[in-house]
Phi, psi and omega in degrees: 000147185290129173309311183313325196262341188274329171264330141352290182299308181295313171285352132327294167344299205269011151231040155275333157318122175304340196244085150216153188205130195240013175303319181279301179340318205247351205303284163315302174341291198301299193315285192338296175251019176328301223267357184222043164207189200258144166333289199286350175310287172302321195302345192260329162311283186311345186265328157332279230259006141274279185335315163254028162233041165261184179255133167334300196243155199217182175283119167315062198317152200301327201246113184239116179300168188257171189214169174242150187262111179239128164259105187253125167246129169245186202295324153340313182261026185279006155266319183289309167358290189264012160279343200245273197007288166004282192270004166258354190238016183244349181225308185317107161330296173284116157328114191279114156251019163176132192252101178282104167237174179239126180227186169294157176312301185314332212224357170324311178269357162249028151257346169280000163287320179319325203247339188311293193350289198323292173299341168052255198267021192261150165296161180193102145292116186243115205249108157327110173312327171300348189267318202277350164234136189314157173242027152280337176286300205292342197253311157352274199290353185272325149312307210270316202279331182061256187270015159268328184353276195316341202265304165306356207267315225271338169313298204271357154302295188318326195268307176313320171305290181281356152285344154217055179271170175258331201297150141313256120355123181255128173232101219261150176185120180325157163297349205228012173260123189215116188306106201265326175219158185320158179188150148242123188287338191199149181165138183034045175075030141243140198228141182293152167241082214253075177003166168215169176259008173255084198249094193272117188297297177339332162299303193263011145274001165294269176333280170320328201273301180319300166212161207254358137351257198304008169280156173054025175323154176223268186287158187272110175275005192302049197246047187068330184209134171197153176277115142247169216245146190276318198269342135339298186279358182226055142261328188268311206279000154287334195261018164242345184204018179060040166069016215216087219275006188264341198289294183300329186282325181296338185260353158297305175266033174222032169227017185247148158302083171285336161274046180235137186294326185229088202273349182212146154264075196238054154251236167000282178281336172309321184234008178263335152342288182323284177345284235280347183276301185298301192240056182311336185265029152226038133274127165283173073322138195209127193283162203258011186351058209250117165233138168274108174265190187254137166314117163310165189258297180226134198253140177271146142356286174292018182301318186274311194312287189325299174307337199273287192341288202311321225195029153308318191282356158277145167245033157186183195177116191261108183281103198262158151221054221200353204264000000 
């Protein structure tokens, strides 16, 4: 990897700490080298350095609606599984009243051993992936995508599950993800939003080709986790696809760059984009204060408390296996 990208990384890094901000830091540099680098260039420095310079936390609105937790798993992330359970219903503000994931056919009954304890009086629904999605959607993304299948599959889980939840809130949050500090996600007709530092073109020439909704994205949602609201998404996914997810999979794979490892975003950026054009002022912005660490080879008991200790100044923390 380029020593550039690799000190890149680290200053992101070191200012992904909620109590950090590199905006007075960076400010003369940047005024310095304006004049010897390209517009867009400086324009992608500065919405960084705006990214990681919002505030962690936001005014806590009075009336925080219950919500629901969803998690699509497969068996890899079963040590992480009831750590990140955990840690959403140990941080999330807005009352988790019901906890939903979706797995494979084989294993439904050993993810609820894993998760009852956790979930205790809470609802706690464990969903086939084969019942909640069609399976002409499923043989599609499985042809087209080949060894991506799971990545794409788990998206149009995500989407199919919260297009016809009831709930206010939906709160989707990767398998490898673990919420580290308290937060409210939705509340008094507003719901958070968190930038990222990731702008992968190939998503939003996905995404413009879907509705022109989507031109000239400026900030990024890819931030592991986010609340969606069900009757939100399936406003968009009326004005992108008549509601009808076999639609959006034919056009994903047949308006994506598919030899690109991550060729369409229709989780994360499909509705956190959408929010941010259509209803901005019911959105927060928030910083998205996320560090990727590398996945332990084996997690103790005492794994999140240790992570809550460890990586406190973060309010979240992604166990990749792959760093």
């Amino acid at each position: 990897m380029d020593f550039r990208i690799r000190a890149t990384d680290r200053f992101y890094d070191y200012f992904q700490r909620e109590d950090r901000s590199p905006k007075k830091l960076v400010a003369l540099p940047l005024w310095l080298i304006g004049p010897f680098i390209s517009a867009e260039r400086l324009q992608g420095i500065r919405l960084r350095i705006e990214t990681l310079s919002f505030d962690t936390d936001w005014d806590v609105p009075e009336n925080l609606p219950p919500i629901e937790l969803l998690m699509v798993v497969a068996e890899k992330d079963f040590p992480i599984l009831p750590h990140a359970v955990e840690s959403a219903l140990k941080n999330s503000l807005n009352e988790i009243a019901k906890v939903v994931i979706v797995t494979q056919n084989q294993v439904l009954e050993e993810v609820r051993e894993i998760v009852s304890a956790i979930v205790q009086n809470r609802e706690l629904l464990i969903i086939d992936e084969d019942d909640l999605l069609d399976a002409d959607i499923r043989k599609q993304l499985k042809v087209s995508l080949r060894n991506r299948y799971g990545w794409a599959l788990q998206q149009f889980l995500c989407l199919a599950y919260t297009q016809q939840s009831q709930a206010e809130g939906v709160l989707i949050l990767d398998a490898d993800t673990l919420l580290v500090r308290p937060r409210a996600f939705i509340g008094d007709g507003k719901q958070i939003l968190m930038p990222t530092l990731e702008h992968h073109h190939p998503y939003y020439e996905f995404l413009h080709q879907l509705d022109p909704l989507y031109e000239n994205t400026s900030h990024t949602f890819v931030s592991h986790h986010m609340l969606w609201q069900p009757l939100f998404l399936r406003q968009i996914l009326d004005r992108i696809c008549n509601q009808d997810l076999h639609l959006l999979a034919l056009a994903a794979i047949s308006n994506s760059i598919l030899s690109d490892e991550s060729p369409f975003c229709v989780k994360y950026e499909l509705y956190g984009q959408a929010l941010w054009k259509l209803n901005p002022e019911a959105v927060q912005l928030c910083k998205w204060s996320n560090l990727g660490i590398q996945r332990p080879a084996k997690l103790p008991e005492t794994f999140l408390r240790d992570i809550t200790k460890t990586y406190r100044a973060y309010a979240s923390i992604s166990l990749h296996d792959y760093i």
